[in-house]
C-alpha positions in Angstrom: 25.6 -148.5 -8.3 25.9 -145.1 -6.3 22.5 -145.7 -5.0 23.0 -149.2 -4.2 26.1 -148.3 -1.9 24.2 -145.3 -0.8 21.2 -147.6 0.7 23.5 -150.4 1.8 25.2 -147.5 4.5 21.8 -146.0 5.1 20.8 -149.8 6.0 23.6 -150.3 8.2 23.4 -147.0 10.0 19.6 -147.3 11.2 20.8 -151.0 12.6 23.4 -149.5 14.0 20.5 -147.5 15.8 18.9 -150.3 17.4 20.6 -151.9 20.1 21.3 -155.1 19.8 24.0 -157.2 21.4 24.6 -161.2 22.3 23.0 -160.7 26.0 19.2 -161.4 25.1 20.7 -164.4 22.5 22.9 -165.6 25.6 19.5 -165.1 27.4 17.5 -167.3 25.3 20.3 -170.3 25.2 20.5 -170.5 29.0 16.4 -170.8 29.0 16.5 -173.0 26.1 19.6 -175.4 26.6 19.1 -175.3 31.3 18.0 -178.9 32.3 14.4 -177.9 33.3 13.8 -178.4 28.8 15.2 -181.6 29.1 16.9 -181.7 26.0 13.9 -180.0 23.8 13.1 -183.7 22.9 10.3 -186.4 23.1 11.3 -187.4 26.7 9.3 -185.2 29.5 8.0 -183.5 26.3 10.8 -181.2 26.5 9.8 -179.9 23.0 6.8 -178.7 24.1 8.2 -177.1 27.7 10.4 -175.4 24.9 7.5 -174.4 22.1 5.5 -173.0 25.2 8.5 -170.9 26.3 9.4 -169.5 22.0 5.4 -168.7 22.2 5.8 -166.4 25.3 8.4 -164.6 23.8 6.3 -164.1 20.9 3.8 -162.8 22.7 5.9 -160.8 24.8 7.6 -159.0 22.0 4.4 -158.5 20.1 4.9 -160.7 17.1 1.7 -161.9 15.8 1.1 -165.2 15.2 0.8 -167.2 11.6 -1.6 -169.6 13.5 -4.1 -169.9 16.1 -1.6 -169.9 19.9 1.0 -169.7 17.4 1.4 -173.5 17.2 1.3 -176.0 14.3 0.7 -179.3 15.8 1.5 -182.3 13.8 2.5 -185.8 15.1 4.8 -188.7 14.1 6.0 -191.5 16.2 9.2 -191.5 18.5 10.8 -193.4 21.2 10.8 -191.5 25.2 13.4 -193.1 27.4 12.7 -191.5 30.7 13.6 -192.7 34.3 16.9 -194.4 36.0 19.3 -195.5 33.7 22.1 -198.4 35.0 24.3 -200.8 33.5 26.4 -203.1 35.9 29.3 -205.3 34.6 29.9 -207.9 37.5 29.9 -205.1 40.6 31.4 -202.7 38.0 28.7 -200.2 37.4 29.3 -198.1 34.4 28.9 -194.4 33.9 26.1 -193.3 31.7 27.6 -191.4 28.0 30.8 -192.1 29.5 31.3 -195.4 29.2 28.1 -196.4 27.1 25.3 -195.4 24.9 22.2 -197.1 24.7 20.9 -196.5 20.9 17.6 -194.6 21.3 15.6 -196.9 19.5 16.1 -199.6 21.9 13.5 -202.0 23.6 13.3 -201.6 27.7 15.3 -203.7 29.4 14.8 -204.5 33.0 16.6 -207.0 34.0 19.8 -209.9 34.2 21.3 -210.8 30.7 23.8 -213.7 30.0 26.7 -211.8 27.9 27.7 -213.9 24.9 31.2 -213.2 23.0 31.2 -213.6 19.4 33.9 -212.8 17.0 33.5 -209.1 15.1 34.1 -211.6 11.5 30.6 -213.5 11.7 29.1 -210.0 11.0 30.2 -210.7 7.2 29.1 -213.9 7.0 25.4 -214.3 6.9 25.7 -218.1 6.7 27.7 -217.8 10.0 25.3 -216.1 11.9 22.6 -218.1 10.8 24.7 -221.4 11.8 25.1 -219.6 15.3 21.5 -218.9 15.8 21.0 -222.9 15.4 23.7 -223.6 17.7 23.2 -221.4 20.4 19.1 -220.7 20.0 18.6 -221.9 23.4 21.5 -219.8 25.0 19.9 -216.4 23.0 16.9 -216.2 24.9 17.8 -213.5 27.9 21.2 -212.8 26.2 22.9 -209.8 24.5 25.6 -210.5 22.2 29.0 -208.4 23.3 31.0 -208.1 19.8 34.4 -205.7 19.8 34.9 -203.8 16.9 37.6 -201.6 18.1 40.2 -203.5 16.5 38.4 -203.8 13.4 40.3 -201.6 11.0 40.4 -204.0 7.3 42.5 -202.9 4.7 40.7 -204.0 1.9 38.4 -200.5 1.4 35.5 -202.9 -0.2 35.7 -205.1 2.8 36.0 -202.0 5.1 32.5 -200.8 3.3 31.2 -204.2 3.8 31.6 -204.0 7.7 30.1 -200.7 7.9 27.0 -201.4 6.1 26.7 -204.6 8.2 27.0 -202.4 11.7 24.5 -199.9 10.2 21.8 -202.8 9.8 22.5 -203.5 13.5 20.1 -200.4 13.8 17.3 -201.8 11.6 17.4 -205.7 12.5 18.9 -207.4 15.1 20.7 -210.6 13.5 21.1 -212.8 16.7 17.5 -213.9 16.4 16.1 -214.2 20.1 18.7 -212.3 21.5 17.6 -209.3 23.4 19.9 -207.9 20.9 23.8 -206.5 20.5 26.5 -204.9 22.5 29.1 -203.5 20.6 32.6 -202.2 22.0 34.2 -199.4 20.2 37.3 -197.1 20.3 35.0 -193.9 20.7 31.4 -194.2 21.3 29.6 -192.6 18.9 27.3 -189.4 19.1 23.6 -189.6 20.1 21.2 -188.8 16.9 17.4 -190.1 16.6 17.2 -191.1 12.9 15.7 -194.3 12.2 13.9 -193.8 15.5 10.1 -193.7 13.6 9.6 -197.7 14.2 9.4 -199.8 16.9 12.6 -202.7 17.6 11.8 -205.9 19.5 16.0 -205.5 20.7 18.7 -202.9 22.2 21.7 -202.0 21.1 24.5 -200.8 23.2 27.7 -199.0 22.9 30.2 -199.5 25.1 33.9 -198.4 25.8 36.4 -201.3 24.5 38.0 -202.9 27.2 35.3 -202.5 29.8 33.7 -205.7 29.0 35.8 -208.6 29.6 36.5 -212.1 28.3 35.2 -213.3 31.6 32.8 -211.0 32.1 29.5 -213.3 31.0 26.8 -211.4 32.6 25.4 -207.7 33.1 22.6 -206.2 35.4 20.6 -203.1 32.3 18.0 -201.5 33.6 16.1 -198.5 31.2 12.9 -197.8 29.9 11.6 -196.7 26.5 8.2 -195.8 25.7 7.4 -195.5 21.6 4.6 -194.0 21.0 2.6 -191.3 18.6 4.3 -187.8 19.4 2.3 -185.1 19.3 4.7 -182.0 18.6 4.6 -178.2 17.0 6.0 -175.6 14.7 5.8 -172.1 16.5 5.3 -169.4 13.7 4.9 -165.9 13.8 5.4 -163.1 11.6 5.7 -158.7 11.9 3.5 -157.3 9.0 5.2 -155.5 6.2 5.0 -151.7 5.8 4.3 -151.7 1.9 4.0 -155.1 0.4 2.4 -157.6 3.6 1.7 -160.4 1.0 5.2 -160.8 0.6 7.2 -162.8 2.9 11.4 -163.2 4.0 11.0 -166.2 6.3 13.7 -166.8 9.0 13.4 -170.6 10.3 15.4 -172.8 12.8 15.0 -175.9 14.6 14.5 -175.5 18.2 13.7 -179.5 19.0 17.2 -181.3 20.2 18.1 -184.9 20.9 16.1 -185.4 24.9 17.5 -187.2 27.2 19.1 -190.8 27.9 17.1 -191.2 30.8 17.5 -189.5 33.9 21.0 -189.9 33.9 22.1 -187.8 30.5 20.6 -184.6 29.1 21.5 -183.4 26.1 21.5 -179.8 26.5 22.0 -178.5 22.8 23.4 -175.1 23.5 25.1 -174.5 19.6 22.8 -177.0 18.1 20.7 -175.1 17.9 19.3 -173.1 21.1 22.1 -170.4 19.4 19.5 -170.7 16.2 16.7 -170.5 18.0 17.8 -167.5 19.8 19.5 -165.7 17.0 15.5 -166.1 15.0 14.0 -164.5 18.3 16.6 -161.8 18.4 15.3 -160.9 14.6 11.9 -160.8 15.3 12.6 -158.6 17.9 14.3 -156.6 15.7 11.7 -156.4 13.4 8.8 -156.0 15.3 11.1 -152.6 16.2 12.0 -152.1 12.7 9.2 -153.3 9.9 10.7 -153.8 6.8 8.5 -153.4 3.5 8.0 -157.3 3.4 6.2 -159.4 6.3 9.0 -161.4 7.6 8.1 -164.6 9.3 9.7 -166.8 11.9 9.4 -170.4 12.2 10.8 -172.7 15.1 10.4 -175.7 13.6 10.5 -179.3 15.7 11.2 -182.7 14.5 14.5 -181.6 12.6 16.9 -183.9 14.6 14.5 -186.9 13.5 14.8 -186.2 9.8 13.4 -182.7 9.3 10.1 -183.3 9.8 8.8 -180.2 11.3 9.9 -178.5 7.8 8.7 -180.9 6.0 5.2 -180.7 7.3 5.3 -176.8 6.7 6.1 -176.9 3.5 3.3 -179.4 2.6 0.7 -177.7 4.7 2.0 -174.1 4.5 0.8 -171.6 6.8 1.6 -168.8 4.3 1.6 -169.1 0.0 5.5 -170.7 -0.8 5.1 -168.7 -3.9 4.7 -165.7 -1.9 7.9 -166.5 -0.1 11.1 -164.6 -1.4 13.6 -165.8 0.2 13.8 -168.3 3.6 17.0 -168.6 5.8 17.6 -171.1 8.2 19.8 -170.5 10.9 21.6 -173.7 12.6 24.8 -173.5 14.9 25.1 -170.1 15.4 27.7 -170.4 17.9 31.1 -169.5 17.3 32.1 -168.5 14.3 35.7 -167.0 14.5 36.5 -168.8 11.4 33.2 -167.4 9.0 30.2 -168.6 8.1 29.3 -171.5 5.6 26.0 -171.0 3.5 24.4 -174.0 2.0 22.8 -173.7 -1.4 24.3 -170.5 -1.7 25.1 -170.7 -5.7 21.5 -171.4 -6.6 20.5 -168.9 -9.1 17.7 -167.9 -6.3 19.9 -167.5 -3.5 23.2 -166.4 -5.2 22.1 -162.6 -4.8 21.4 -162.6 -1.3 25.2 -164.3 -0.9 26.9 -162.3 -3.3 25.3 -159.2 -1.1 26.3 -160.8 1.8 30.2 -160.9 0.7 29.4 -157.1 -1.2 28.8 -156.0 2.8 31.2 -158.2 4.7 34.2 -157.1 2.5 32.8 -153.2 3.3 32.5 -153.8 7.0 35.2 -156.8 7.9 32.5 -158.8 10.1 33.8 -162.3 9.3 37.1 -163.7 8.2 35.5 -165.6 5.0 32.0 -166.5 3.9 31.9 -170.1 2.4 29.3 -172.0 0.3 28.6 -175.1 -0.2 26.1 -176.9 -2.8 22.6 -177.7 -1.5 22.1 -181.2 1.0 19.1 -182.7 2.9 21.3 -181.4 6.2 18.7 -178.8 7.9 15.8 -177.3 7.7 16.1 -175.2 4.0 15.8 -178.2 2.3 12.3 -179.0 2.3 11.2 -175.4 1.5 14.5 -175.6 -1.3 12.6 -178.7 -3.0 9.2 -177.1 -3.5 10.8 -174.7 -5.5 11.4 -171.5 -2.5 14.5 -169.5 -2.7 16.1 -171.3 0.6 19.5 -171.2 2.0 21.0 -172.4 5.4 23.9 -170.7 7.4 25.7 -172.1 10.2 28.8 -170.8 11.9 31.9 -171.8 11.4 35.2 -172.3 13.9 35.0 -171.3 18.0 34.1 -172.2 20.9 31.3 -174.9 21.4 30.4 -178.2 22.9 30.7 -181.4 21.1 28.0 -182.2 18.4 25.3 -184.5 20.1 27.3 -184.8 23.3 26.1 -183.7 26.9 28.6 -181.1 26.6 27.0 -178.7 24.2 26.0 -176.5 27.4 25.3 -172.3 27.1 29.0 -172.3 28.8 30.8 -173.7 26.2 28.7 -171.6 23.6 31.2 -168.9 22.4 28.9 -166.1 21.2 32.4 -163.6 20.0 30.9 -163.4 16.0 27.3 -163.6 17.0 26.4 -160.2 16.4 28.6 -159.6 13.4 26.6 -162.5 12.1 23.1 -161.0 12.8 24.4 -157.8 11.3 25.7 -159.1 8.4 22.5 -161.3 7.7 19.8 -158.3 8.5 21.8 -155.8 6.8 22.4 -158.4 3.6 18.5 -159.2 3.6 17.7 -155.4 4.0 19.8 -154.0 1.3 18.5 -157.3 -1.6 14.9 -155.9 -0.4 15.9 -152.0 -1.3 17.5 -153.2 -4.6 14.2 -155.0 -5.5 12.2 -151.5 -5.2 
């Protein structure tokens, strides 16, 4: 036990050594979250404006790469809505995000639509809907269907369940058949996210702000395009060679890829989620090209996580290093923050319950962070896929403080709060340092 507290303060003195603090991490989110990434999504290819940028820094730093450029190009297919972006009621012209959302999935639209207002009930009622599309077939061609939900608010919990599952298939199939598809007023318009975005819809969907749309309002002027499309994309991996055991890997990952943009008129800047990630797995391999540890430790900036983790997924099935060689990966996601802890993520697996129980050993000795959580393991980030082909993977995201709101424009470097960052990157290099000296 002596020796174990001995190399724990040895650990923390040589980082104490190296000086580190949250101005090259505050560096990296301005690059990675300013407008000229576009939202480190499909539209513009801002994902691969940003992998081009995580390479130079590589290269820069002197981190050598797992693959050839550094890149692991894989593919899958996505939706790019790029260009002007407008939605008129009447003369009324609405503010983009503000006071609508089109879905990302949606089909172009470029023109005049008849508005149609139907009752939020026929939703429920499959045999309704289907009596509707006989009545009305004519009137559906070059219509959108304008249904309030904003005063929907059932008592019944089963029926309550019922309506949500019907709104969710609103993303899969449009039940209006021949409509150009649904508008749907809502209390608070919800946040932007790209899942189910892997298949083309012949509709649109719309969110807009209850109240905007009228009873009399019975046509709109919507103008956007969106391209779908194969989307060729990367991983950007790297790795500093260990001192005594190179075969042998601690892999740091996060996702660098965020949500694009709505057109010209929104970007989603993606400041906490997860430019801070991003950053904060740059910062460590700076770190350890300075500092080579007796493992190779790899870093991988993974894309396609906000479309259901699929630049994880393709690592772990076409690994760029042995997963058995792996002994423990940590992803990083929302970084930002933190006043109120840190919450790790399969934490209690017998794997990853060392590193943890390490990680509370040191906080408790040094007071970085008012509590360290966990939480069972979830398909949530980027761990996951690495977690289910058997690797020792956790995730850790920062908890409390300042940010911008999840999938909202206003997740900007400025509202970013970076007050816990470096007792976090301290507490996580220190923690992995002192599991590797207690394995030798």
């Amino acid at each position: 036990m002596k020796k174990i507290i001995l190399g724990i303060f040895l650990i923390i003195n040589s980082l104490a050594s190296f000086s580190q603090d949250s101005s090259l991490t505050r560096k990296f989110i301005n690059h990675l979250s300013s407008p000229e990434m576009y939202g480190r999504g499909y539209s513009y290819n801002g994902d691969s404006i940003a992998a081009e940028y995580i390479k130079n820094q590589f290269v820069m730093m002197g981190v050598q790469p797992l693959e050839y450029d550094y890149h692991q190009y894989y593919g899958f297919n996505a939706f790019s809505m790029e260009g002007p972006v407008s939605f008129t009621i009447s003369v009324r012209k609405l503010s983009p995000f503000k006071d609508y959302r089109i879905a990302p999935f949606s089909k172009t639209m470029n023109k005049s639509v008849r508005i149609i207002h139907v009752d939020s009930k026929i939703l429920i009622y499959p045999e309704k809907i289907k009596n509707f599309n006989q009545k009305h077939g004519k009137e559906l061609s070059g219509s959108m269907i304008y249904i309030d939900i904003s005063k929907l608010n059932p008592k019944d919990n089963d029926l309550k369940k019922t309506y949500q599952t019907e709104l969710g298939r609103l993303n899969m199939k449009n039940p209006f058949e021949g409509s150009l598809g649904v508008i749907i007023g809502v209390k608070e318009l919800p946040c932007w996210a790209l899942s189910n975005t892997d298949f083309q819809r012949n509709y649109a969907v719309i969110y807009v702000s209850s109240g905007i749309i009228e009873k009399k309002d019975k046509s709109a002027e919507i103008s956007f395009d969106n391209d779908f499309g194969h989307h060729k994309t990367q991983n950007v991996c790297g790795f500093v060679k260990g001192i005594q055991q190179p075969d042998s890997f601690i892999v740091y990952t996060a996702h660098y890829d965020h949500l694009g943009s709505m057109g010209d008129s929104v970007i989603f800047f993606g400041a906490h989620d997860n430019a801070s990630g991003t950053a904060t797995v740059l910062n460590l391999a700076n770190y350890y090209q300075n500092h080579p540890s007796y493992y190779s430790i790899a870093f991988l900036l993974l894309s396609g996580e906000e479309t259901g983790l699929r630049g994880s997924s393709y690592f772990a099935k076409n690994p760029l290093i042995p997963l058995e060689k792996i002994k423990l990966l940590i992803n990083l996601d929302m970084m930002g923050g933190g006043d109120a802890g840190i919450m790790v993520v399969n934490g209690q697996h017998p794997l990853t319950k060392p590193f943890v129980d390490k990680m509370i050993e040191i906080n408790n000795h040094n007071q970085y962070l008012d509590t360290i959580k966990t939480r069972p393991n979830s398909a949530n980030s980027d761990h996951f896929p690495f977690s289910e082909k058997g690797v020792p993977a956790l995730f850790i995201f920062a908890m409390g403080g300042k940010t911008g709101n999840y999938h909202h424009w206003s997740d900007t470097s400025a509202n970013c709060s970076l007050a816990k960052w470096e007792e976090i990157f301290w507490l996580i290099v220190s923690s992995t340092e002192a599991i590797i000296t207690e394995q030798h």
